[in-house]
Structures are given as structure tokens and as C-alpha cells.
C-alpha positions as CSV (number, residue, x, y, z in Angstrom):
1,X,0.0,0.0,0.0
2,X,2.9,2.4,0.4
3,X,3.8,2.4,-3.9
4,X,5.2,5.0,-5.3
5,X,1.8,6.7,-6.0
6,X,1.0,6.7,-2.5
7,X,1.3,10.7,-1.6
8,X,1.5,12.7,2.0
9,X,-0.6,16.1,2.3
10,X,-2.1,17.9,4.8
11,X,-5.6,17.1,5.9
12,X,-7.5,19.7,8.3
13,X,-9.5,18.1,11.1
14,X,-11.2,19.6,13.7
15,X,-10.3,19.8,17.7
16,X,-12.8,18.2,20.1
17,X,-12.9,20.9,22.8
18,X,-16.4,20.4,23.3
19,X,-17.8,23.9,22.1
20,X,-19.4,22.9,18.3
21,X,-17.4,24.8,15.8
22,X,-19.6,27.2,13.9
23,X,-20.2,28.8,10.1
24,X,-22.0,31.6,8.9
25,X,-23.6,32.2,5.4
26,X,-24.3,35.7,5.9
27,X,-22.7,38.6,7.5
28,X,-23.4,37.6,11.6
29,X,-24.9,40.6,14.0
30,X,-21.9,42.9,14.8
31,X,-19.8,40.8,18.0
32,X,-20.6,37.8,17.0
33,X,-18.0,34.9,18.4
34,X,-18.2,31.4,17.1
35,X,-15.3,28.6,16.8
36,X,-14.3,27.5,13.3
37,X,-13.7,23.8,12.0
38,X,-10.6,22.5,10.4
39,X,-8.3,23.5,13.4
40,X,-6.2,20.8,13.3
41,X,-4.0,20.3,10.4
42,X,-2.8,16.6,10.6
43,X,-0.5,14.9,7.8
44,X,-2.0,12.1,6.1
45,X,-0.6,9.6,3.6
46,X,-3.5,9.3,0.7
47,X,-3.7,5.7,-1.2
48,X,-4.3,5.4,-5.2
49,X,-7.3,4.1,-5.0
50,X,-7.2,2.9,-8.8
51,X,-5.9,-0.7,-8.4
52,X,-8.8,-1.3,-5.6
53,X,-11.2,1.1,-7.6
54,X,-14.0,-1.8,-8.0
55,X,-13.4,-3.4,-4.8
56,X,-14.7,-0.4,-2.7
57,X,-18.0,-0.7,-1.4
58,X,-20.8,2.3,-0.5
59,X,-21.9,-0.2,2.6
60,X,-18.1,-0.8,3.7
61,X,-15.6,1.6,2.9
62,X,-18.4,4.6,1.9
63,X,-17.6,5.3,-1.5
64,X,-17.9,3.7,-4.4
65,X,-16.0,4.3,-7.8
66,X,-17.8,3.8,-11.1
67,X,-18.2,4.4,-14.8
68,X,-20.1,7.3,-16.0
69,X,-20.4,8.3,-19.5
70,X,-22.8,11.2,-20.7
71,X,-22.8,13.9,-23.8
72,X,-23.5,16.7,-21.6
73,X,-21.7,19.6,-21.3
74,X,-23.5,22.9,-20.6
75,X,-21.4,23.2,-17.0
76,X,-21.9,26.9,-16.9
77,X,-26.1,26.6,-16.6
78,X,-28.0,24.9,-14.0
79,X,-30.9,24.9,-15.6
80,X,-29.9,22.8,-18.3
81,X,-28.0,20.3,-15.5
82,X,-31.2,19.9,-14.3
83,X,-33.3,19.2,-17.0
84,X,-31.1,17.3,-18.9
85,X,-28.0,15.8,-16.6
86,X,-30.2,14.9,-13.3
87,X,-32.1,12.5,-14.7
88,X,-29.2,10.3,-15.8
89,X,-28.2,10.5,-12.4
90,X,-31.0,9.3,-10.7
91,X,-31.2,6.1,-12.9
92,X,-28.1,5.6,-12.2
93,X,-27.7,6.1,-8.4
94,X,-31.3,3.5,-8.5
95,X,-29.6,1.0,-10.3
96,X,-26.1,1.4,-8.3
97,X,-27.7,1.3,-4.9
98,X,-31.1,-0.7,-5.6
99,X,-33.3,2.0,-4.3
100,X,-37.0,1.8,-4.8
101,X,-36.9,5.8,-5.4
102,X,-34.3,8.5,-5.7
103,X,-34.3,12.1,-5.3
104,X,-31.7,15.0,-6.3
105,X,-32.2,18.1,-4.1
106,X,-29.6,20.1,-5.3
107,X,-25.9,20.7,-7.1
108,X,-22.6,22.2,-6.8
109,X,-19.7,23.3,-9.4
110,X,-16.9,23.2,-7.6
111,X,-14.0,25.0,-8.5
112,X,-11.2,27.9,-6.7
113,X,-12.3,30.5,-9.1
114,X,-15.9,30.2,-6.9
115,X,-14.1,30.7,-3.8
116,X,-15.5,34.4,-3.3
117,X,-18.7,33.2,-3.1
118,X,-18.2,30.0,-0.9
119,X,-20.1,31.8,2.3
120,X,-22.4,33.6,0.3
121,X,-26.0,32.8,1.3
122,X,-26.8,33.4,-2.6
123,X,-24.7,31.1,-4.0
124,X,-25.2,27.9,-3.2
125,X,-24.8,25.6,-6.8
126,X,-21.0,27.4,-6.9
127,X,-18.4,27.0,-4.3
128,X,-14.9,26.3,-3.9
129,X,-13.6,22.8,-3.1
130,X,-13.9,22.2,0.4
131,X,-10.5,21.7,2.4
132,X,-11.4,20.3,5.8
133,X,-12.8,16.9,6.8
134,X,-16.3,16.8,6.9
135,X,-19.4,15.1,6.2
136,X,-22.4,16.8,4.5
137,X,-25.0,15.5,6.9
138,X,-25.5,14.0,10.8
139,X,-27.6,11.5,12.5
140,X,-30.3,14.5,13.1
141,X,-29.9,16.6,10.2
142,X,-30.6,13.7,7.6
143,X,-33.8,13.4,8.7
144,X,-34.7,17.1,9.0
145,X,-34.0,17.4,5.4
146,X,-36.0,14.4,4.5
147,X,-39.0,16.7,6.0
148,X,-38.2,19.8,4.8
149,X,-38.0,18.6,1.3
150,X,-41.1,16.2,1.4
151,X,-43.3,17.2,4.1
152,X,-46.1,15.5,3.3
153,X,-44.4,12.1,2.5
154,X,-41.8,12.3,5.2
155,X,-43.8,10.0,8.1
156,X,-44.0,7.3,6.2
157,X,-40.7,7.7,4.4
158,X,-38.9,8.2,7.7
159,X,-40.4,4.2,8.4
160,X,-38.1,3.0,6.1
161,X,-34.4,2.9,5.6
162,X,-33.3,6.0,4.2
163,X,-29.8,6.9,2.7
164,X,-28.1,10.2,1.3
165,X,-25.7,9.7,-1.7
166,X,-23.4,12.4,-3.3
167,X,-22.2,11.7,-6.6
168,X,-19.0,13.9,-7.6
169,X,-17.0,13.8,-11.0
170,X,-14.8,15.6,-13.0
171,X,-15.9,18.3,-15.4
172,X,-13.9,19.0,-18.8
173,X,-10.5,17.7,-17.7
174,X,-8.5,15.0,-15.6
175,X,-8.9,16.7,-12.1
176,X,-5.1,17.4,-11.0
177,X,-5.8,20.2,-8.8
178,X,-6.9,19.9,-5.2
179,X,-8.8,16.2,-6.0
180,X,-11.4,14.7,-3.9
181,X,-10.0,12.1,-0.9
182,X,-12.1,9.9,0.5
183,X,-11.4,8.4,4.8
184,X,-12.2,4.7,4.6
185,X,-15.2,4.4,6.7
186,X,-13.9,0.8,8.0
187,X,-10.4,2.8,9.9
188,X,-12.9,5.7,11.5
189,X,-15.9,5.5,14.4
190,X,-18.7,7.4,14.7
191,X,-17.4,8.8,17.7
192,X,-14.9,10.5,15.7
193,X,-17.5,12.7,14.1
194,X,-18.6,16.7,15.5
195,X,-21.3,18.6,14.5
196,X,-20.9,21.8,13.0
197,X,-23.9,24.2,13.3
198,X,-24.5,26.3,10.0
199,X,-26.5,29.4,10.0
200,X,-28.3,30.6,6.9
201,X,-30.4,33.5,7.4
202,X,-33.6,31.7,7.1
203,X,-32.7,28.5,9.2
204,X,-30.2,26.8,11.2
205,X,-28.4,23.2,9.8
206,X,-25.5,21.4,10.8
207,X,-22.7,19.0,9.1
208,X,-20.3,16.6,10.5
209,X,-16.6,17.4,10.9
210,X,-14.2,15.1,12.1
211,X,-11.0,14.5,14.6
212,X,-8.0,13.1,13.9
213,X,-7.1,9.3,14.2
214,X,-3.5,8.1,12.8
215,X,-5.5,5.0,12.3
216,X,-7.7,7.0,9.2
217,X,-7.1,5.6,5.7
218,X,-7.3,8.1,2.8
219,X,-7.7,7.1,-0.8
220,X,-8.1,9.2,-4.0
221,X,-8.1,8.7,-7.4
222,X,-5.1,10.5,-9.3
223,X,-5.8,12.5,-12.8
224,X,-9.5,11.2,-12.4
225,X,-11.8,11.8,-16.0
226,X,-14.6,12.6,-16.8
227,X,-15.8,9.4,-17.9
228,X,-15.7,8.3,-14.6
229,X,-17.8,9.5,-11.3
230,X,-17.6,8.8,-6.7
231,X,-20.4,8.1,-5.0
232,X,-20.3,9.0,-1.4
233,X,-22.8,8.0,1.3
234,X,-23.4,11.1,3.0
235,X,-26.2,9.4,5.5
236,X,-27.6,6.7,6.2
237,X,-30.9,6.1,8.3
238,X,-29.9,2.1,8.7
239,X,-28.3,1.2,12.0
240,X,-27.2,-2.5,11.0
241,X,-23.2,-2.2,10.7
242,X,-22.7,-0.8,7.1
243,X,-21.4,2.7,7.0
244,X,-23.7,5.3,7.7
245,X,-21.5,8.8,7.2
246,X,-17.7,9.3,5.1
247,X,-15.2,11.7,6.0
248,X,-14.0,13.6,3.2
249,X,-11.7,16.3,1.7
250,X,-10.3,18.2,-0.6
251,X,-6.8,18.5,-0.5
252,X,-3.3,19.9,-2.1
253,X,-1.5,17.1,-4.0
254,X,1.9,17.6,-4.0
255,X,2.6,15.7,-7.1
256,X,0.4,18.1,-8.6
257,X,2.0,19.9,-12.1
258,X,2.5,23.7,-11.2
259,X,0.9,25.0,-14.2
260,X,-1.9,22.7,-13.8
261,X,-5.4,23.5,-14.7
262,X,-8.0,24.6,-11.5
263,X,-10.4,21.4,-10.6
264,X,-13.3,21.9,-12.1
265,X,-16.2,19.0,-10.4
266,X,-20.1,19.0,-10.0
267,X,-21.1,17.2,-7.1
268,X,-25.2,16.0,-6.9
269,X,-27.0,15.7,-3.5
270,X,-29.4,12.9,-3.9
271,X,-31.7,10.8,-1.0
272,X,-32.4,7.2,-1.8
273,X,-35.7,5.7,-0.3
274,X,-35.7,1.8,-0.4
């Protein structure tokens, strides 16, 4: 496991002091004090993942790596990546995770050149790539958004299992620039997980970050296409052993090119019902 594409980078966890670590999406009341995340910068060694890449499992390690081949390309509107690009994804995520239904509730480009607008409560479909260990949803929050997307369906929904998937790819180009790493669910606890609160100015959320473990078990896939796309489970309502949330992170390659291209991704938010 330690080949010569294995790589070392810095990966920023979060400190467990016991005060929840905070984020704001619009300018707070003047005096304002809250704790960030990502205080604790740890080095990490980060596994090619491509030898393995059909071994890894969504119920075991968190993430799963497949094929995924479509014409579209209109990256710059979101109305056309809903109307002609989400619906490919849904059949797809049903078929990879045999779900009886599956919703998208929203997308993100990522890439640095959005990094103005990453805490801007009007942007929320283009953001920067994300640099600290976290999880996009908790134990309490997945079910929250179940409601607040489908109140009227959410009882009975909520009496089945329930799981969150993101699927991520590459845009136009091999992503070399601050790639996507994934922490193999099997080498981290749930204990290892703290909420973050959010604040939006219409409502309150909250996200998992995580601390540190040396035991943690990175894995990425290097120069990764566009023909090719990472499902993540994000949550998952189902208390039976098989991983319910995945640590994750962007993070600075060092065998990255200098003059190499800016990561350009989409990432798609989508709840399976089963």
C-alpha cells in the first residue's frame, strides 16, 4: 500500500474541545463569536485508489468508484444540468444502490475560481472545493432534510431505511488540482464525528466534521476523467453495521503539475428511499 503513488498532504481536522465549531452564510450581528472547524491540520498519507477502484463498497468503505459516461456539457447553466443531466443520475444512483426511489435536491460546481462566493447565502450551486474533513450530513440533520424537502411524505418515508448519496465527477479535464480524498469508513468510528452548526439567514443546519485518528485511511483517485464519477454516502438512516456517514476532503497534492489547470467538479446531492 505504500507504492510510489502513494502521496502525504495535509488534511485539516477539527479539535474536540467540546464547544461545536460554527459557520455563517451571511454577515453575523456585529460581536458575534463562534469557533471554526478544520483546526487541526494533521498529515496524512493518501492511497491510489485505482488498483482497488472496483473493490470499494458504499456499505463498507463509503464510497464507491464507477463508470459514468454522458454527452452533456452545458457546466456553466444549472438549468440545463437539471433538466437534462439529473435524470441520468437518478437512474443511475437506483440502479447502483437498488433504491425503490431517488431524489436530487440540489448541485454544486466546484471549483477555486468560486471561492468568493463559498459563504455567500446566494450562491449555493458554486463554491470552492472544500479543504477540511467533513461530512455533509448528521444523525439529526438527515432526517430534517427528508422533512423539509417532502413534508407530506416524510412520516412514512422516515419508516423505512433512508440513505443520502453524493455523486462527484470531473468536469472537462483530468482533475489534478486539489482532488477529492475519501477516509475509509472501515479505519474511522462514529465517535470520531462533531457537529458543526450552519447558520443561513432563514434557518439553522449542521454537518459533521471530524477529529483526527492516525488509524484514518485516505484514498483518492489520481488524474481522475470525466468518464468516470464517486459516489459518497453522505447518511444513512440504517443502524445494521454498514457505514452510515464518510469523512472527506479536498486536499493539495503535491505531485500536482505547477501550471496545472484549476479542478473543475459538479457534485449532486441525492436521497435514496428503499
Amino acid at each position: 500500500m505504500t507504492g510510489p503513488t502513494t502521496v502525504t498532504s495535509i488534511f485539516n481536522y477539527t479539535r474536540d474541545t467540546g464547544v461545536a465549531p460554527e459557520i455563517y452564510f451571511y454577515e453575523p450581528p456585529p460581536g458575534t463569536k463562534w469557533r471554526d472547524a478544520g483546526d487541526d491540520p494533521q498529515q496524512m498519507p493518501v492511497y491510489d485508489g485505482w488498483e482497488r477502484a472496483k473493490s470499494f463498497s458504499l456499505d463498507r468503505e463509503g464510497f464507491a468508484f464507477r463508470e459514468f459516461r454522458s454527452p452533456f456539457a452545458q457546466w456553466d447553466d444549472d438549468v440545463a444540468i437539471r433538466m437534462h443531466l439529473y435524470g441520468d443520475v437518478i437512474e443511475f444512483v437506483k440502479r447502483e444502490v437498488g433504491a425503490k426511489r431517488v431524489l436530487i435536491f440540489d448541485h454544486t460546481i466546484r471549483a477555486q475560481s468560486n471561492a468568493a462566493v463559498t459563504r455567500s447565502e446566494h450562491s449555493t450551486s458554486r463554491r470552492a472545493p472544500v479543504m477540511r474533513v467533513h461530512c455533509d450530513y448528521t444523525d439529526d440533520s438527515g432526517p430534517v432534510r427528508v422533512r423539509q424537502l417532502l413534508p407530506d411524505e416524510a412520516d412514512e418515508l422516515l419508516k423505512r431505511r433512508v440513505a443520502f448519496y453524493n455523486f462527484w465527477k470531473p468536469l472537462r479535464r483530468p482533475v489534478e488540482e486539489r482532488p477529492l480524498a475519501m477516509c475509509d469508513v472501515t479505519t474511522s468510528t462514529e465517535a470520531e464525528f462533531i457537529k458543526e452548526k450552519l447558520h443561513y439567514r432563514d434557518r439553522d443546519g449542521e454537518i459533521y466534521v471530524m477529529r483526527h485518528s492516525p488509524r484514518h485511511r485516505w484514498w483518492y483517485f489520481p488524474r481522475m476523467t470525466a468518464e468516470h464519477a464517486i459516489l459518497l454516502k453522505t447518511y444513512d438512516s440504517s443502524t445494521d453495521g454498514r457505514a452510515r456517514f464518510i469523512g472527506h476532503s479536498a486536499f493539495e497534492d503535491p505531485t500536482t503539475r505547477p501550471d496545472a489547470p484549476m479542478r473543475e467538479s459538479i457534485e449532486i446531492r441525492t436521497m435514496a428511499f428503499f
